[in-house]
C-alpha positions in Angstrom: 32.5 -45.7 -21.3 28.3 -45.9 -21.9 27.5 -46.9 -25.3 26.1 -43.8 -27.5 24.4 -44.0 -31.1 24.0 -40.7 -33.1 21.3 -38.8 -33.5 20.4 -39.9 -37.1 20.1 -43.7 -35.8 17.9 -42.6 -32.9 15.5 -40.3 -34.8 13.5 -43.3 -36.1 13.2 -45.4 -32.6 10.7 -45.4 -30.5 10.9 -45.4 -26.8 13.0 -43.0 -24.4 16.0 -41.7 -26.2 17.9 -39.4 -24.1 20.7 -36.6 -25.5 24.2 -36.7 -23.5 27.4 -35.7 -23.5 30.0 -38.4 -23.5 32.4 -37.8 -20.7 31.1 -34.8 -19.9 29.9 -35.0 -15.9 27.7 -31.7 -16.9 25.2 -30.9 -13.7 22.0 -31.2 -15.7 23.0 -34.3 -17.4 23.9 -36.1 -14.1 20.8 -34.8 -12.8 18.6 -36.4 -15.7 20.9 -39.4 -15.7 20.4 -40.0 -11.6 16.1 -39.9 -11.7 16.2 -41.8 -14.6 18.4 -44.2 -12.5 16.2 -44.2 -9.6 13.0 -44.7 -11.7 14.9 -47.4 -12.8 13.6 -46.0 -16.8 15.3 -48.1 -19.7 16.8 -45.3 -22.5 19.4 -45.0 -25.4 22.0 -43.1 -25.0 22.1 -40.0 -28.1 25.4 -38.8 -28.3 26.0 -34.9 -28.7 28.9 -33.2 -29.3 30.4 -30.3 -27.1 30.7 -27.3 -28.7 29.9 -28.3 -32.0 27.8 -27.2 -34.6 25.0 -30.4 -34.1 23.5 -29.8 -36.7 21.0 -32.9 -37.0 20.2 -32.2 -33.2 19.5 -28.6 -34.1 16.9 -30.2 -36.4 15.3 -33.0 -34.3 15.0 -30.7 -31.3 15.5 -27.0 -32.4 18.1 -26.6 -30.0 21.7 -28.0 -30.1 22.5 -28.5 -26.0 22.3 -31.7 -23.6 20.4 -33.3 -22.0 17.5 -33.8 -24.2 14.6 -36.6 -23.5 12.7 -37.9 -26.4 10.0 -40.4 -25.6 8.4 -42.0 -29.1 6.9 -39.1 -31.6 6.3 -37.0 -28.3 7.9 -33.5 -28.5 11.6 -33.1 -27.2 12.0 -32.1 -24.0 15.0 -29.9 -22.9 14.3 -28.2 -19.8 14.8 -29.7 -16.7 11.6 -29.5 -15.1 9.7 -30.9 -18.3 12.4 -34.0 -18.0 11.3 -34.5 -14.5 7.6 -34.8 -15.3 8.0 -37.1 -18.2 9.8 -39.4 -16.1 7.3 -38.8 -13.4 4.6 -40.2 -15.7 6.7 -43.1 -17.0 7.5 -44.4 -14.0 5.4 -43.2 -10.9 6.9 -45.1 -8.4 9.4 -44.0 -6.7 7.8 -40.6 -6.5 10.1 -37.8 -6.8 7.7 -35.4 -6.5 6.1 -34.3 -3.4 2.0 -35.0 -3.4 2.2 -32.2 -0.9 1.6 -29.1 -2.2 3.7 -27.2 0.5 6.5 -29.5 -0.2 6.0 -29.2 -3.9 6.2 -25.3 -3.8 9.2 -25.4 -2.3 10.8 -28.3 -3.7 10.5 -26.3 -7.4 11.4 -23.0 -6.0 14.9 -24.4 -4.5 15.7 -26.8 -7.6 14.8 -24.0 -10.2 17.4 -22.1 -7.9 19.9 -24.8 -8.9 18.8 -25.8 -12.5 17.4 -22.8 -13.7 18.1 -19.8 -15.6 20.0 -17.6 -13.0 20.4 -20.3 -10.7 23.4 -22.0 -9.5 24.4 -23.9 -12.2 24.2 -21.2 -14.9 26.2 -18.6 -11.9 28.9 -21.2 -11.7 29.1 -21.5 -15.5 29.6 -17.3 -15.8 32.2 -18.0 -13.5 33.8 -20.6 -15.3 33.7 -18.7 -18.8 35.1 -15.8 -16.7 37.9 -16.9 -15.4 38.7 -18.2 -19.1 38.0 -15.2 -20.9 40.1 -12.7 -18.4 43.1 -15.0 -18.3 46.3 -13.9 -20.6 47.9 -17.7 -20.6 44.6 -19.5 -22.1 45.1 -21.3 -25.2 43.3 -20.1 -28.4 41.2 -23.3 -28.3 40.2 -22.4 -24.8 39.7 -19.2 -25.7 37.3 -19.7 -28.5 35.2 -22.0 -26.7 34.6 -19.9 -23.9 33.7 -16.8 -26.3 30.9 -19.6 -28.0 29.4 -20.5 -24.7 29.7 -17.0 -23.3 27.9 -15.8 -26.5 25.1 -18.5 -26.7 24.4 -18.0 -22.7 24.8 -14.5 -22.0 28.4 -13.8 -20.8 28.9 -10.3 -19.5 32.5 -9.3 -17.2 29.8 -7.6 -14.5 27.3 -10.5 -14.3 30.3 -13.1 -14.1 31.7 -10.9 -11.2 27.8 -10.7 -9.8 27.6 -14.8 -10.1 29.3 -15.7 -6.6 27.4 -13.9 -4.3 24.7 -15.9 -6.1 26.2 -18.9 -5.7 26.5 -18.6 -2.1 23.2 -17.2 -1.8 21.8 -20.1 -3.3 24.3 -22.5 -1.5 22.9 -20.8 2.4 19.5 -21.4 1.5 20.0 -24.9 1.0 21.8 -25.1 3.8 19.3 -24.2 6.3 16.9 -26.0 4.6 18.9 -29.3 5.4 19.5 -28.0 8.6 16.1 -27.6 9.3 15.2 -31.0 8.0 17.6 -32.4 9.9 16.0 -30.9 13.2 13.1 -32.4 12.6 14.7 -36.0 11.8 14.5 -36.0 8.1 18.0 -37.4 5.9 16.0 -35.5 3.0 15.7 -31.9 1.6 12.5 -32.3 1.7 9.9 -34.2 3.3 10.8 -37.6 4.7 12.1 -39.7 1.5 14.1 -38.5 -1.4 13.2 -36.2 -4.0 14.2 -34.8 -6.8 16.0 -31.7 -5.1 18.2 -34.4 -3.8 18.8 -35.8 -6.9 19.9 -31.6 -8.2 22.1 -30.9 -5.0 24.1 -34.0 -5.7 24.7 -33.3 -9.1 25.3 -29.5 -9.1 27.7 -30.3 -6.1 29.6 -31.2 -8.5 30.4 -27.1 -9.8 31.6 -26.5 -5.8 33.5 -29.9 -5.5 33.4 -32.8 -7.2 33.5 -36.4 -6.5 36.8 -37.5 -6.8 38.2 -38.9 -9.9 37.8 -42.6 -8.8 34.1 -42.0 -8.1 33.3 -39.1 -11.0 36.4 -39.6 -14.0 37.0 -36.7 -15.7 39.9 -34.8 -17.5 42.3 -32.3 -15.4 41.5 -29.6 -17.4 37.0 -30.1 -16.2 38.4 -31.1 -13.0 40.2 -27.6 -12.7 37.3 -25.6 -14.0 34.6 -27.3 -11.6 36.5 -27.1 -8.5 35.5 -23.3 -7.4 38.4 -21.6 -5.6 36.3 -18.5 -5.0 36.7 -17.7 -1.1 32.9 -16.0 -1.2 31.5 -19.8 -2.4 33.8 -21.9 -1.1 32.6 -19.9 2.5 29.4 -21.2 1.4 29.5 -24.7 0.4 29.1 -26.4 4.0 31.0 -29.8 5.3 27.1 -30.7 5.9 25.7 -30.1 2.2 29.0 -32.0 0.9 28.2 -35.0 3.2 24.6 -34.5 1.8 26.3 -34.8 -1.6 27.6 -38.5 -0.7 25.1 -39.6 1.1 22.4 -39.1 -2.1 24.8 -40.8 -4.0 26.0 -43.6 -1.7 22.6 -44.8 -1.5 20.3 -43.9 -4.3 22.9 -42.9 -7.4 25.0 -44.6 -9.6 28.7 -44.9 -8.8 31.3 -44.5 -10.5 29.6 -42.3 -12.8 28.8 -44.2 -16.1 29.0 -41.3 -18.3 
């Protein structure tokens, strides 16, 4: 496992300090973990606790999730899109940012459709808390934990039940967009060389199927809870945006996962 210091040691360092969850192969940590990767950007690794209280986060970054990117006495940046700039401006080169401004419209629009509020990641996560929450036979611990991250992101029985027509929604989009780069030659989501949409599929892929448990480690219980059974998604997710999914990681991402 990745070596991790606490927050209180990293609050007086200077450099990139990035908030993770151990053993945790979260989509938006992945994600911030594979363009740091391919920027080839040196950070520490901040450990944060799931589903605790985090209370020394809470004060360094007035927010208590992960991932988190803190570059010297610069403000803390939780949001995806704000993580991608900063690394962006650390490390140009490779760009994973279309200079196009065609490309870059829709590069945003279909990664904020993955990472963003609404999008597929927080759809699969109703899902998830759902399917917990309505089940007799979960344990109290199970239970409880669901009910915290149902309360601090917005759990309701008829948006859970609303999430996987999202999903697939989401999920066609992308596929025609890779099937339409693919007509015209292009390996990539967008444009002719990776970019950071890439870098989102991969990782969010991971909430339809994961990587198996040689390449991506992870408890039964996660393992369980990401693998989506529903016949409306799983109708969705497409041999072609799987292979995608391996092919991004093959040659551009880390594997195993170091997490």
């Amino acid at each position: 496992m990745a070596e991790y210091i606490d927050v209180d040691q990293a609050i007086g360092m200077d450099g990139l300090r990035v908030v993770l969850t151990p053993a945790v192969p979260g989509p938006w940590t992945e994600a911030a973990r594979g363009i740091l990767h391919v920027k080839r950007i040196p950070y520490i690794r901040v450990r944060q606790e799931l589903g605790g209280a985090n209370l020394p986060l809470r004060e360094w970054t007035r927010q208590t999730t992960a991932p988190v990117f803190i570059h010297n006495d610069e403000r803390p940046r939780s949001l995806w899109n704000d993580q991608l700039y900063l690394a962006e401006r650390l490390q140009p080169d490779p760009p994973l940012i279309p200079r196009a401004i065609d490309e870059r419209a829709l590069m945003f629009g279909l990664a904020n459709e993955l990472c963003g509020e609404n999008g597929l990641g927080w759809a699969r996560r109703l899902m998830i808390l759902h399917g917990t929450l309505t089940n007799p036979r979960a344990d109290g611990d199970a239970q409880g934990f669901a009910r915290f991250m149902g309360a601090k992101y917005g759990y309701a029985p008829e948006l859970a039940e609303a999430a996987p027509r999202r999903v697939a929604e989401i999920l066609n989009a992308l596929d025609r967009q890779l099937a339409a780069q693919r007509a015209r030659g292009s390996r990539y989501l967008i444009g002719d060389r990776l970019s950071a949409l890439d870098i989102y599929w991969a990782a969010f892929a991971a909430l339809i199927h994961p990587l198996p448990d040689a390449l991506c480690p992870m408890s039964p219980g996660f393992r369980r809870m990401y693998e989506c059974a529903d016949p409306t998604v799983k109708a969705a997710g497409s041999p072609q945006l799987l292979a995608h999914r391996d092919f991004i990681y093959h040659e551009h991402l880390q594997l195993p996962l170091d997490m």
